[in-house]
N, C-alpha and C positions, 0 to 999 in steps of 0.2 A: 658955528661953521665947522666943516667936516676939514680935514686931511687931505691933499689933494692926492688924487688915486695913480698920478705918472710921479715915477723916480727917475732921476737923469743919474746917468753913470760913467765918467769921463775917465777912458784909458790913453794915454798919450802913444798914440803908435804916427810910427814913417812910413814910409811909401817907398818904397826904393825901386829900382830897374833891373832884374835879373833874367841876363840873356834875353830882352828885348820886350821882357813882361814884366809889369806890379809888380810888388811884394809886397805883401802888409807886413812889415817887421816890429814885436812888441820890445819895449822898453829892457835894458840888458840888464837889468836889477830884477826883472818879472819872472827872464829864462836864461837857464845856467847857459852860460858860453860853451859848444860843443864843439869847437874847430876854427869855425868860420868861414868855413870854406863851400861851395856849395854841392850839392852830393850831386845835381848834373856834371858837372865836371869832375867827381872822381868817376863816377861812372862813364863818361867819354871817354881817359884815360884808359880803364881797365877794360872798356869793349878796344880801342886801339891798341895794347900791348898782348889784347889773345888773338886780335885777328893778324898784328905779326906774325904768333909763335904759330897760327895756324896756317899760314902763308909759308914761314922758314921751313914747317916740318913737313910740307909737304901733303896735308891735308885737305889742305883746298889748293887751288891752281893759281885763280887770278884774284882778285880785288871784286872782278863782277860776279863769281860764284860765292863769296861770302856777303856781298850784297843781295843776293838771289833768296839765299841760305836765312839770311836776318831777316828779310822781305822788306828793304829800303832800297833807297837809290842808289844805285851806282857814283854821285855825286855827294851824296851823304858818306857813304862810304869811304870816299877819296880822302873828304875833309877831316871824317875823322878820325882816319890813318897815322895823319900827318902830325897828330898826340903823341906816337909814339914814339918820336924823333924829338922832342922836345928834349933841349939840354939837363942834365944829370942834376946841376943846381938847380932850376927850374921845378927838376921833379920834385926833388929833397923839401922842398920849402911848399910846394904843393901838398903832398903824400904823406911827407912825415911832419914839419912844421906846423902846417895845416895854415898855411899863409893864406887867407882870402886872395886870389886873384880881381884886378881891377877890369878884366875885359871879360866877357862874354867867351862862349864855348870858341866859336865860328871866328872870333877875333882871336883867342888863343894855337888856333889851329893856323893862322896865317902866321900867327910869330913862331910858330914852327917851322918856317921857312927860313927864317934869320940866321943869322951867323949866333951861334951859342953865348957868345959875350954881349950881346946884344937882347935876348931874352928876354932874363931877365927882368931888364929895367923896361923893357916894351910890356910885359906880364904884370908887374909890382907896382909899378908907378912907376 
């Protein structure tokens, strides 16, 4: 008799949920830990602290001319403003710690709303 000609090949991966979609996540012994944090969300972050500085300096006018400018919504835009107000801790542990946050872009952006001590634990767990 011959060798059977199918190999099976069993990688242990999860399935995780980020920002409302899959993930197929391999096993953390497979890939170096880079952070943890997911680069949608520093990139939300860093599009909401230029579309500040470009509101503050005077470069653009409203909120609906750098939504025009990016070519998204006007409501996309609101929401992800509201990053830039995110408390100072919040950031730190985001930006520089590289804390995994446990909520979604769109779920981070309403705890932007919060009282600053309140954050936080809304963000982290």
């Amino acid at each position: 008799m011959s060798a059977p000609s199918t190999m099976r090949v069993f990688i242990p991966l999860t399935i995780r949920k980020r920002n409302g979609r899959p993930k197929i996540v391999p096993p953390a012994d497979l890939v170096p830990d880079t952070g943890g944090v997911d680069p949608h969300v520093l990139k939300a972050v860093a599009k909401a602290w230029s579309w500040r500085r470009k509101l503050e300096s005077g470069a653009a006018a409203t909120l609906a001319d750098i939504a025009k400018e990016e070519d998204v919504t006007p409501a996309y835009a609101g929401r992800i403003m509201k990053l830039a107000y995110l408390a100072p801790a919040t950031l730190e542990k985001l930006l520089i710690a590289r804390v995994s946050p446990t909520v979604s872009v769109k779920e981070l952006a309403h705890a932007a709303e919060m009282p600053w001590a309140n954050q936080e634990a809304s963000v982290f767990g």
